[in-house]
N, C-alpha and C positions, 0 to 999 in steps of 0.2 A: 718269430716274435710273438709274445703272449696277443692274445684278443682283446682287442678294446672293448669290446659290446658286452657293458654289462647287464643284469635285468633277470627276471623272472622267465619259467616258462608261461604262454601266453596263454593255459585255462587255468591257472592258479589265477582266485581272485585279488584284486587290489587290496590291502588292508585298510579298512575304516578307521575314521576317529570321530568321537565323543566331540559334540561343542562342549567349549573351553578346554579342553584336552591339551597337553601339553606333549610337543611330538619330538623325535628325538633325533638329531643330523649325526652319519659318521663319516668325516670325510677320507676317505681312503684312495685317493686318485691316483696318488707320487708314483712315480717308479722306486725312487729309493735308491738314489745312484751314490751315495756316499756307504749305500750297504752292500748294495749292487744286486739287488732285484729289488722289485715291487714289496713294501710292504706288509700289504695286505692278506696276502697270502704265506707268508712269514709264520712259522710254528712256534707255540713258546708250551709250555708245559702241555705239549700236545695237543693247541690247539691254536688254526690261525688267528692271527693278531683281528682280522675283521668279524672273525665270531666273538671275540672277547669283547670288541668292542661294542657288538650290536646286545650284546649279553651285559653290558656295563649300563646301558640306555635304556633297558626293557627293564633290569629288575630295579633300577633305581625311579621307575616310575613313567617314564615317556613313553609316547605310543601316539603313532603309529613311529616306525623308527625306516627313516630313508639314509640310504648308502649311496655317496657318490663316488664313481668308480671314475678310471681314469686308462691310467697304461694297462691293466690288467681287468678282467672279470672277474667279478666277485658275486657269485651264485649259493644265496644263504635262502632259507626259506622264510616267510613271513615279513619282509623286509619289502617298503617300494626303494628300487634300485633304479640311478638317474647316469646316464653315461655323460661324465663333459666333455665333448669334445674339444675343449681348449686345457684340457689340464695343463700342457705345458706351459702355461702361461703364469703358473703356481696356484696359492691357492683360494686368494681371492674370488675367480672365477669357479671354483668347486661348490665354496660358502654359496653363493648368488646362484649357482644350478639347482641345490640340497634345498635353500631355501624358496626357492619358484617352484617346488613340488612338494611343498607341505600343502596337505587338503586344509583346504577354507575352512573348517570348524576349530581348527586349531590357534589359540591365541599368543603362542609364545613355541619356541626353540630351543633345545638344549643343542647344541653341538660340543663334539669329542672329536678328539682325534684317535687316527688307528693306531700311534706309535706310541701310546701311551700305558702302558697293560700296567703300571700302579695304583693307576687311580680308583677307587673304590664306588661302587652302586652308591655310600649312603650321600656322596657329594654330589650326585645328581638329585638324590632326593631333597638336598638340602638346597638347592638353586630350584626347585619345583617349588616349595615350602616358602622359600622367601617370597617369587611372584606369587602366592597366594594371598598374602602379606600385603602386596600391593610393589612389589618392585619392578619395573618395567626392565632395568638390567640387572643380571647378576653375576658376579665371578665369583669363581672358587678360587679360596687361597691359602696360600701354606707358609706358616710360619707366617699371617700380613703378607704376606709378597702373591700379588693377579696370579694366575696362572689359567688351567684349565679344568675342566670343560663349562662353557659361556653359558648363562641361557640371554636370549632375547625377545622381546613381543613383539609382537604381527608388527603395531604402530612406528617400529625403527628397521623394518627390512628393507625398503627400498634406501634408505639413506645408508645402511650399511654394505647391501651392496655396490650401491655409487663408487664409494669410500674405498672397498674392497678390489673393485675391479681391476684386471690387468697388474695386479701383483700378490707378494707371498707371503702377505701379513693377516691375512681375515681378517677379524672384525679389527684388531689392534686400532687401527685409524680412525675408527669409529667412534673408540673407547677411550681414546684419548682426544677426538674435539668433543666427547660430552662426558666429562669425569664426574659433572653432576648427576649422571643419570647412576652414577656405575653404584649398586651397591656390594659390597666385599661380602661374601660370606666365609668363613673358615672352617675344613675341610683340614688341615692339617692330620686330625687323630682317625682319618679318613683312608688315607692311601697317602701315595708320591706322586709329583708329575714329572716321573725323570722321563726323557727322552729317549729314544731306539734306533739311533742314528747309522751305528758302524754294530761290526762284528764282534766287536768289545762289548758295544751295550749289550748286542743278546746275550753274549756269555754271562755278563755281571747278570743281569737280569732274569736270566733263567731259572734260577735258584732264588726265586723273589716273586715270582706270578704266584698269587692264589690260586686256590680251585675255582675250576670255572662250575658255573651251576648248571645243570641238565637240563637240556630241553626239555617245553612242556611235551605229553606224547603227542600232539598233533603236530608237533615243528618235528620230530625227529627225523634226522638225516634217512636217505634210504639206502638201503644194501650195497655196499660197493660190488659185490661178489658180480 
């Protein structure tokens, strides 16, 4: 069975953030039994779904950027990495782990999910741009229609974790007892947010991932050799 224990090696430092900094969640915990492994470790144009996603969050402006792992390890560099020990629980309790480890100088969240490789950097910066604006929530959407990736401030995490807990909607519950707060940004000419569910998706999908952009050279992977 894959390792649960995800996380850094322990002299790499923790990465910083900026007050007011907007820091960026990838929840990657699933095992992914409708694909039949984990998805985070999943390849799509050569590269796993959890580097695209932590690459989707960093260039689109978030930082510092936390990974919640689950059934599997996910060992990316630059990354603080949070292990749930309840992932089975879905993914409510992933949300509530990702967001009890953003550092305190950070006032807002973007969260992504791992099975998402359509969605584009510039829809995060556009949920960054709006809370600048003054919006406390924000979704990305296509064509009008919510989708993903959320952002949310510091001042709604414990209510959305409440909200969240012990099941497999995230913030969803949250977002709909305060559709006041919720502002729509559109993202449409942005990316997709089709889903990567089955063996299908990857195929469809495969031939649809952008390039992914290069690590800066202090993140580069090292030698497999």
């Amino acid at each position: 069975m894959p390792s649960a224990e995800g996380g850094r090696p322990a002299e790499e430092p923790a990465p910083s953030a900026e007050p007011g900094a907007v820091a960026g969640i990838l929840l990657a915990a699933g095992q992914g039994s409708r694909l039949g492994r984990p998805k985070a470790l999943v390849e799509i144009g050569g590269e796993s779904l959890a580097r695209r996603g932590v690459a989707l969050l960093r260039d689109g402006g978030a930082a510092p950027i936390v990974v919640v792992t689950g059934a599997i390890a996910v060992d990316l560099p630059g990354v603080l990495a949070v292990h749930n020990p309840d992932w089975r629980t879905g993914m409510g309790s992933s949300l509530a782990a990702g967001l009890a480890t953003v550092p305190e100088p950070c006032t807002a969240a973007v969260i992504a999910l791992v099975d998402q490789p359509l969605i584009g950097p510039d829809a995060v910066r556009r949920l960054i741009a709006a809370h600048a604006a003054g919006a406390s929530v924000a979704v990305a959407a296509y064509q009008g229609a919510p989708r993903n990736p959320v952002l949310l401030a510091r001042e709604h995490w414990a209510a959305v974790a409440a909200l969240a807990s012990g099941g497999d909607a995230g913030a969803r519950p949250f977002l709909r007892a305060h559709p006041e707060l919720v502002t729509l940004v559109e993202c449409g000419d942005t990316g997709r947010p089709d889903d990567l569910d089955t063996r299908s998706d990857l195929d469809r999908l495969a031939g649809l991932v952008p390039p992914l952009s290069p690590l800066p050279p202090h993140e580069a992977p090292a030698s497999q050799d």
